[in-house]
C-alpha positions as CSV (number, residue, x, y, z in Angstrom):
1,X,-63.1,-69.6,-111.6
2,X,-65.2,-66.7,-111.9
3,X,-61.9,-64.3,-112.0
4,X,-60.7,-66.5,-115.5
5,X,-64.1,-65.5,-117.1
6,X,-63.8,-62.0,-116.5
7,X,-60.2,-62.3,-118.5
8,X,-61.9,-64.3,-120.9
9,X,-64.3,-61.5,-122.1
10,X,-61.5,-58.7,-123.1
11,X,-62.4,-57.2,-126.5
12,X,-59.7,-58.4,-129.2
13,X,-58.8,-56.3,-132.3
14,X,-56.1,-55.9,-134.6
15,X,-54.2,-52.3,-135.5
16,X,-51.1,-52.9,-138.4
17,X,-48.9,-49.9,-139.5
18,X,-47.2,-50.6,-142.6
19,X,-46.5,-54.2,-141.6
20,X,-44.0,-53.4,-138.9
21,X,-45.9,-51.8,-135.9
22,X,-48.9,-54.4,-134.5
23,X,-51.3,-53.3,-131.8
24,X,-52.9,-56.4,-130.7
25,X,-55.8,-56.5,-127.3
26,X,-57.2,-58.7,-126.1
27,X,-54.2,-61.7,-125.5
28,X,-55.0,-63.7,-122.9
29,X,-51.4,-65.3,-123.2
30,X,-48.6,-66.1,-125.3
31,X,-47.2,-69.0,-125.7
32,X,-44.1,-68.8,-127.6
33,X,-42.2,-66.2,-129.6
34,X,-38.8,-65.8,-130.9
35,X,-37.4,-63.7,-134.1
36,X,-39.6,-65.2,-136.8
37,X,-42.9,-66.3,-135.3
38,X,-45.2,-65.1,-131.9
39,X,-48.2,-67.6,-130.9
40,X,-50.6,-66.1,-128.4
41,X,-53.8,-66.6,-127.4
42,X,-57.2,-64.8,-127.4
43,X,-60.8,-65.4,-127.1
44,X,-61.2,-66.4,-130.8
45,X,-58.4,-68.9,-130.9
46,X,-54.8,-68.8,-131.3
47,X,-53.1,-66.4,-133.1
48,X,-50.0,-66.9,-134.9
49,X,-47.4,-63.7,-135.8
50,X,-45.0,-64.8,-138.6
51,X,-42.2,-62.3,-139.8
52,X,-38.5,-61.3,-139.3
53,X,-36.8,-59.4,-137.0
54,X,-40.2,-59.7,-134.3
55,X,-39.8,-57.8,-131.2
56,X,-42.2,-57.9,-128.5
57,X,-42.4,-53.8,-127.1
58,X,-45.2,-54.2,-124.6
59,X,-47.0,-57.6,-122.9
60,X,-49.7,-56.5,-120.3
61,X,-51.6,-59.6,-119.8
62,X,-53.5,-58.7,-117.1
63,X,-54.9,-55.9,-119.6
64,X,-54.6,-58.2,-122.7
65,X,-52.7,-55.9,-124.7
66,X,-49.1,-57.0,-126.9
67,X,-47.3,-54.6,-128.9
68,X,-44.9,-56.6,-131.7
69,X,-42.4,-54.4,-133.9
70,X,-40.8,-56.3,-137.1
71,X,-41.3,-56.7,-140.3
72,X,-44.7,-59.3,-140.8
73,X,-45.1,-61.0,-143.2
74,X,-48.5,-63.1,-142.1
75,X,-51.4,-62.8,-139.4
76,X,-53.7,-66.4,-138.5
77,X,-55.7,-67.7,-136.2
78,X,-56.6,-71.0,-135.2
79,X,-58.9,-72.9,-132.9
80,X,-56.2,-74.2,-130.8
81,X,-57.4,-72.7,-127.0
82,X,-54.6,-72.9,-124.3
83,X,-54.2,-75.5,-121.8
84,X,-55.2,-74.3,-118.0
85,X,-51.9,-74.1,-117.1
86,X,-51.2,-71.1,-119.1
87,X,-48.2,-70.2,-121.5
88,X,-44.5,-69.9,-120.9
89,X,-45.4,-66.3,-120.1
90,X,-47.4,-66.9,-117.0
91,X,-45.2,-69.4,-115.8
92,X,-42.1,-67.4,-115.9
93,X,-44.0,-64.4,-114.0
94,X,-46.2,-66.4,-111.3
């Protein structure tokens, strides 16, 4: 247990470049993504990536960092936390 606190505590901020580049740290793990929408997780909550054409460039979970190329059109967050078995991310890579 005391490794999943040390990923809990990764700093999380935000970088978007003209609504088509986004820099994102601090992902613990994602959960879904296709075209349209990306939902990962963080330390504040879940965070939800709406657009078009939404490309994932970079995923380093082990660093928390996601790079997402598209056009987006909406940034949220919610209080949703995910479950311990991680995301269809760290299933497909275990």
């Amino acid at each position: 247990m005391p490794e999943e606190k040390s990923k809990n505590n990764i700093p999380h901020s935000l970088m978007l470049d003209n609504r088509k580049n986004l820099s994102v740290s601090g992902i613990s793990d994602v959960d879904s993504f296709d075209e349209q929408i990306i939902v990962a997780y963080t330390d504040l909550g879940e965070l939800t990536i709406k657009g078009k054409s939404l490309h994932i460039n970079k995923l380093n979970i082990d660093s928390g960092d996601l790079q997402v190329e598209g056009q987006i059109d909406s940034l949220s967050y919610s209080d949703n936390k995910p479950i311990s078995g991680g995301g269809f991310l760290s299933k497909l890579f275990k």
